[in-house]
Backbone as JSON Lines, residues from 0, in Angstrom:
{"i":0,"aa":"X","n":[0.84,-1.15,0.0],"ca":[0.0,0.0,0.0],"c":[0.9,1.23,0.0]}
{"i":1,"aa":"X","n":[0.39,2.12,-1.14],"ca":[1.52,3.12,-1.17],"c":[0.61,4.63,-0.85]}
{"i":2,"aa":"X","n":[1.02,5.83,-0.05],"ca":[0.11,7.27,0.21],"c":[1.34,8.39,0.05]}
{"i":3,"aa":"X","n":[1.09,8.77,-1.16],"ca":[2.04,9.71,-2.02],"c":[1.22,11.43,-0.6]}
{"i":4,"aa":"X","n":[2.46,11.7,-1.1],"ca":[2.5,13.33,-0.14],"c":[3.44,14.39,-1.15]}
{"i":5,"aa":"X","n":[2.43,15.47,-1.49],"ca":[3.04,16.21,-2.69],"c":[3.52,18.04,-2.11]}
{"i":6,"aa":"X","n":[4.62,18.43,-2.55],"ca":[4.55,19.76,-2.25],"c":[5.74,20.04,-1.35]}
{"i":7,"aa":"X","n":[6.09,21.21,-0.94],"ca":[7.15,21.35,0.18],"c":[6.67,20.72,1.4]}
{"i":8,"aa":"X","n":[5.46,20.74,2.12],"ca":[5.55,19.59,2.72],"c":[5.35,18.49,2.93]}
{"i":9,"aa":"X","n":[5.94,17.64,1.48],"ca":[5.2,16.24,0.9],"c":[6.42,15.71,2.48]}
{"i":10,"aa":"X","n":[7.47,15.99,2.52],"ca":[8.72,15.07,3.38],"c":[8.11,14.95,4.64]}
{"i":11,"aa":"X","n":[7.58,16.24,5.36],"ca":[7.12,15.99,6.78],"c":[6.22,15.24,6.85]}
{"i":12,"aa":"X","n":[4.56,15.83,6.17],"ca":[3.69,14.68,6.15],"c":[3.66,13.73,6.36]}
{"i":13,"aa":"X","n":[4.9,12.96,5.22],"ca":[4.97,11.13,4.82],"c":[5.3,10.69,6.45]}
{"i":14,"aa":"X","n":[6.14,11.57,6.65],"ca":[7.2,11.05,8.26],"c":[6.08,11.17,9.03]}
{"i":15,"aa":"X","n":[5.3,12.2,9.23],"ca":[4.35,11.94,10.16],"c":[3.37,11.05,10.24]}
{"i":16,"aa":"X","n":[2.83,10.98,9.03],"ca":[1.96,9.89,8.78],"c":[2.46,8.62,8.83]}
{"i":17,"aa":"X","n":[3.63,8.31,8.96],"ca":[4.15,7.31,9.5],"c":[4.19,6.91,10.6]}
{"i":18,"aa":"X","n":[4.21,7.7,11.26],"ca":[4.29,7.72,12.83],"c":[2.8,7.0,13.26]}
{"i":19,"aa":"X","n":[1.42,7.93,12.48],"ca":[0.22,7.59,12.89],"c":[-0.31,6.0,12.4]}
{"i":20,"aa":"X","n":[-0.19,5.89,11.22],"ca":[-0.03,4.19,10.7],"c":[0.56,3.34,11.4]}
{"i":21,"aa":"X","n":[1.82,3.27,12.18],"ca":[2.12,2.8,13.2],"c":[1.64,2.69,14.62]}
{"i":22,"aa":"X","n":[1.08,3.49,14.41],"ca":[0.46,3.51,15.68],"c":[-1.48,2.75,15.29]}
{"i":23,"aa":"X","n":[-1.77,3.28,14.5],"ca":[-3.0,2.34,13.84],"c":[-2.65,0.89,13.9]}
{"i":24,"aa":"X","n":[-1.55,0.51,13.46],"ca":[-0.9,-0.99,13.71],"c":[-1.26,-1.42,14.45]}
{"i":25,"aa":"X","n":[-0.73,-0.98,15.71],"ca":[-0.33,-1.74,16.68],"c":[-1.91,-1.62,17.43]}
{"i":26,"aa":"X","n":[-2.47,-0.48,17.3],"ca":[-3.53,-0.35,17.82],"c":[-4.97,-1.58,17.58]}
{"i":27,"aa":"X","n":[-5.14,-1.91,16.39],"ca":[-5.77,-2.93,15.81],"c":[-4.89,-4.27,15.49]}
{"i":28,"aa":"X","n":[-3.91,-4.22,16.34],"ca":[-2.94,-5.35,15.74],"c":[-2.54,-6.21,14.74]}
{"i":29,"aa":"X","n":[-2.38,-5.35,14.04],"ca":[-2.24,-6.49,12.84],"c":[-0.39,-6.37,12.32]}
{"i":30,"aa":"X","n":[0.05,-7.24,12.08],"ca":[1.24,-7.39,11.82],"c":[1.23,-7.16,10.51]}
{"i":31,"aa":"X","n":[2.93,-6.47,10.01],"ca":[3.35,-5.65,9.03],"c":[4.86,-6.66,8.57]}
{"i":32,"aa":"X","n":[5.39,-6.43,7.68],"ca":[6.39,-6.85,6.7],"c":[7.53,-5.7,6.7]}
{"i":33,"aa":"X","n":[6.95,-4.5,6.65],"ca":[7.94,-3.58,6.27],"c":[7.11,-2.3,6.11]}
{"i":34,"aa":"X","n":[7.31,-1.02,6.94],"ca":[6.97,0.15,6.5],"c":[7.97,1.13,7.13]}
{"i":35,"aa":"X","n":[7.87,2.41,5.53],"ca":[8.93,3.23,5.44],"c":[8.18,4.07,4.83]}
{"i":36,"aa":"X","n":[9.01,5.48,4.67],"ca":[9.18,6.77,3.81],"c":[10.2,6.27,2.63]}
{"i":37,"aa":"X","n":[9.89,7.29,1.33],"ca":[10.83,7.25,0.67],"c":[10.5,8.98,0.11]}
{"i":38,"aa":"X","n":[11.84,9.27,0.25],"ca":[11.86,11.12,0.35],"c":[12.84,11.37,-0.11]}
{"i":39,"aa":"X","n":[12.88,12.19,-1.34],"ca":[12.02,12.55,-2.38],"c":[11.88,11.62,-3.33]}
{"i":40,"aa":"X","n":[10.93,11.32,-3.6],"ca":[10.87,10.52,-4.87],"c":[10.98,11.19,-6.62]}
{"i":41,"aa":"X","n":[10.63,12.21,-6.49],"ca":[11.16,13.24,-7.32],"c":[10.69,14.78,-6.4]}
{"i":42,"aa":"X","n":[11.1,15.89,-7.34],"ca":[10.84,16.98,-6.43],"c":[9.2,17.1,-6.31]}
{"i":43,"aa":"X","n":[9.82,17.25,-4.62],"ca":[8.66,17.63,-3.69],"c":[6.97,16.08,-4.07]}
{"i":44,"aa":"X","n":[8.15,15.45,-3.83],"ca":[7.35,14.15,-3.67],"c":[7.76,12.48,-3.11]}
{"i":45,"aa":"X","n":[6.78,12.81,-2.34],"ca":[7.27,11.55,-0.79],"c":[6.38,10.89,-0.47]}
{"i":46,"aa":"X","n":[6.3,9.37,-0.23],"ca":[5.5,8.59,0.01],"c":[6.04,7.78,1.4]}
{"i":47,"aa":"X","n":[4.98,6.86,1.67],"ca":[4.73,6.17,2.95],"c":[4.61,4.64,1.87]}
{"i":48,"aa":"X","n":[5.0,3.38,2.42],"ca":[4.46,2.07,1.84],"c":[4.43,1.5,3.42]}
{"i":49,"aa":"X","n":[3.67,0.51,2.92],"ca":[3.45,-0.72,3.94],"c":[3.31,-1.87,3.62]}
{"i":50,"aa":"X","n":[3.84,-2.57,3.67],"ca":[4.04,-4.44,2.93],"c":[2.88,-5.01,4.19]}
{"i":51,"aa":"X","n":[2.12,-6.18,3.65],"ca":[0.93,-6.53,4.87],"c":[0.88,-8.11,4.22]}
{"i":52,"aa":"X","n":[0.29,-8.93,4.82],"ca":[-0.02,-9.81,4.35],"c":[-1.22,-9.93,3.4]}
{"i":53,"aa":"X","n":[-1.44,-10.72,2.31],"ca":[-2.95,-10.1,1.77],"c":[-4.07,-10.53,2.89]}
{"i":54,"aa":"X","n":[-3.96,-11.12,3.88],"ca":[-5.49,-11.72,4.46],"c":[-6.0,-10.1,4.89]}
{"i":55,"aa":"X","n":[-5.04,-8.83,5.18],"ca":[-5.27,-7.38,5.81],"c":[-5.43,-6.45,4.83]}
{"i":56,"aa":"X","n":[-4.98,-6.85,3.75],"ca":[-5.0,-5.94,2.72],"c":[-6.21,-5.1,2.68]}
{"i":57,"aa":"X","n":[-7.51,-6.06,2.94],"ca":[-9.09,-5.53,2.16],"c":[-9.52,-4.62,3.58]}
{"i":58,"aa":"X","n":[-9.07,-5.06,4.77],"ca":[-9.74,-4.4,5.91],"c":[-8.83,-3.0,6.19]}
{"i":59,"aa":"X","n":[-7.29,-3.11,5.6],"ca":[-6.46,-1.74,5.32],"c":[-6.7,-0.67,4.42]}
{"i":60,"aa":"X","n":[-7.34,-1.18,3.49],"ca":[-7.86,-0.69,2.13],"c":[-8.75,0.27,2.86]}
{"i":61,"aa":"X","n":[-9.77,-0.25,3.04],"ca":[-11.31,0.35,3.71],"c":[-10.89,1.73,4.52]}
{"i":62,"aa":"X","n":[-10.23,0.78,5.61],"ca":[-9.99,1.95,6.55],"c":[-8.98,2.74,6.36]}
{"i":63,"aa":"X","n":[-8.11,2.59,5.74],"ca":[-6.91,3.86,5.51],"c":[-6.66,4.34,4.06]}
{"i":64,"aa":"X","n":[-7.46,3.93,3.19],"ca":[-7.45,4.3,1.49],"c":[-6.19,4.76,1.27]}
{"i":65,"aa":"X","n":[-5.6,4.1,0.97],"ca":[-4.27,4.09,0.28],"c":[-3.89,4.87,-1.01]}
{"i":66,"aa":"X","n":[-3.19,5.43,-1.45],"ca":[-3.45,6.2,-3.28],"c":[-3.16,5.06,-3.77]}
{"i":67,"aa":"X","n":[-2.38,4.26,-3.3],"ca":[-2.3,3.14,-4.33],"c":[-2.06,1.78,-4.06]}
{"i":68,"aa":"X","n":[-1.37,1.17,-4.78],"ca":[-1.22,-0.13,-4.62],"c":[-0.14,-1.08,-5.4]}
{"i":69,"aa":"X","n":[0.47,-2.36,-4.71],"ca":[1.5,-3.36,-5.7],"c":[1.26,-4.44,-4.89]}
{"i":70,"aa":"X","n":[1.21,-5.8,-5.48],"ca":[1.81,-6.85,-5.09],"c":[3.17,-7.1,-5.05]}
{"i":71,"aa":"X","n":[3.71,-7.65,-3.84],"ca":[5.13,-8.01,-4.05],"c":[5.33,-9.34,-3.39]}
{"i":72,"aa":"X","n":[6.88,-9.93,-3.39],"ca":[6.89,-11.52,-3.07],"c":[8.12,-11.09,-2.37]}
{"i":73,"aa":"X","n":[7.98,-11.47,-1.21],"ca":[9.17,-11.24,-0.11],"c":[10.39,-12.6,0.1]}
Protein backbone atom coordinates (compact mmCIF):
# COMPACT_ATOMS: atom_id res chain seq x y z
CA UNK A 1 0.00 0.00 0.00
CA UNK A 2 1.52 3.12 -1.17
CA UNK A 3 0.11 7.27 0.21
CA UNK A 4 2.04 9.71 -2.02
CA UNK A 5 2.50 13.33 -0.14
CA UNK A 6 3.04 16.21 -2.69
CA UNK A 7 4.55 19.76 -2.25
CA UNK A 8 7.15 21.35 0.18
CA UNK A 9 5.55 19.59 2.72
CA UNK A 10 5.20 16.24 0.90
CA UNK A 11 8.72 15.07 3.38
CA UNK A 12 7.12 15.99 6.78
CA UNK A 13 3.69 14.68 6.15
CA UNK A 14 4.97 11.13 4.82
CA UNK A 15 7.20 11.05 8.26
CA UNK A 16 4.35 11.94 10.16
CA UNK A 17 1.96 9.89 8.78
CA UNK A 18 4.15 7.31 9.50
CA UNK A 19 4.29 7.72 12.83
CA UNK A 20 0.22 7.59 12.89
CA UNK A 21 -0.03 4.19 10.70
CA UNK A 22 2.12 2.80 13.20
CA UNK A 23 0.46 3.51 15.68
CA UNK A 24 -3.00 2.34 13.84
CA UNK A 25 -0.90 -0.99 13.71
CA UNK A 26 -0.33 -1.74 16.68
CA UNK A 27 -3.53 -0.35 17.82
CA UNK A 28 -5.77 -2.93 15.81
CA UNK A 29 -2.94 -5.35 15.74
CA UNK A 30 -2.24 -6.49 12.84
CA UNK A 31 1.24 -7.39 11.82
CA UNK A 32 3.35 -5.65 9.03
CA UNK A 33 6.39 -6.85 6.70
CA UNK A 34 7.94 -3.58 6.27
CA UNK A 35 6.97 0.15 6.50
CA UNK A 36 8.93 3.23 5.44
CA UNK A 37 9.18 6.77 3.81
CA UNK A 38 10.83 7.25 0.67
CA UNK A 39 11.86 11.12 0.35
CA UNK A 40 12.02 12.55 -2.38
CA UNK A 41 10.87 10.52 -4.87
CA UNK A 42 11.16 13.24 -7.32
CA UNK A 43 10.84 16.98 -6.43
CA UNK A 44 8.66 17.63 -3.69
CA UNK A 45 7.35 14.15 -3.67
CA UNK A 46 7.27 11.55 -0.79
CA UNK A 47 5.50 8.59 0.01
CA UNK A 48 4.73 6.17 2.95
CA UNK A 49 4.46 2.07 1.84
CA UNK A 50 3.45 -0.72 3.94
CA UNK A 51 4.04 -4.44 2.93
CA UNK A 52 0.93 -6.53 4.87
CA UNK A 53 -0.02 -9.81 4.35
CA UNK A 54 -2.95 -10.10 1.77
CA UNK A 55 -5.49 -11.72 4.46
CA UNK A 56 -5.27 -7.38 5.81
CA UNK A 57 -5.00 -5.94 2.72
CA UNK A 58 -9.09 -5.53 2.16
CA UNK A 59 -9.74 -4.40 5.91
CA UNK A 60 -6.46 -1.74 5.32
CA UNK A 61 -7.86 -0.69 2.13
CA UNK A 62 -11.31 0.35 3.71
CA UNK A 63 -9.99 1.95 6.55
CA UNK A 64 -6.91 3.86 5.51
CA UNK A 65 -7.45 4.30 1.49
CA UNK A 66 -4.27 4.09 0.28
CA UNK A 67 -3.45 6.20 -3.28
CA UNK A 68 -2.30 3.14 -4.33
CA UNK A 69 -1.22 -0.13 -4.62
CA UNK A 70 1.50 -3.36 -5.70
CA UNK A 71 1.81 -6.85 -5.09
CA UNK A 72 5.13 -8.01 -4.05
CA UNK A 73 6.89 -11.52 -3.07
CA UNK A 74 9.17 -11.24 -0.11
Amino acid sequence: MIWDFMGESGQNTAEHFEIHLKEFLSREQIPYQEIGTQTPIAQQHSLVYLIVAMPYVDQLRAALKPHRGQKVTL
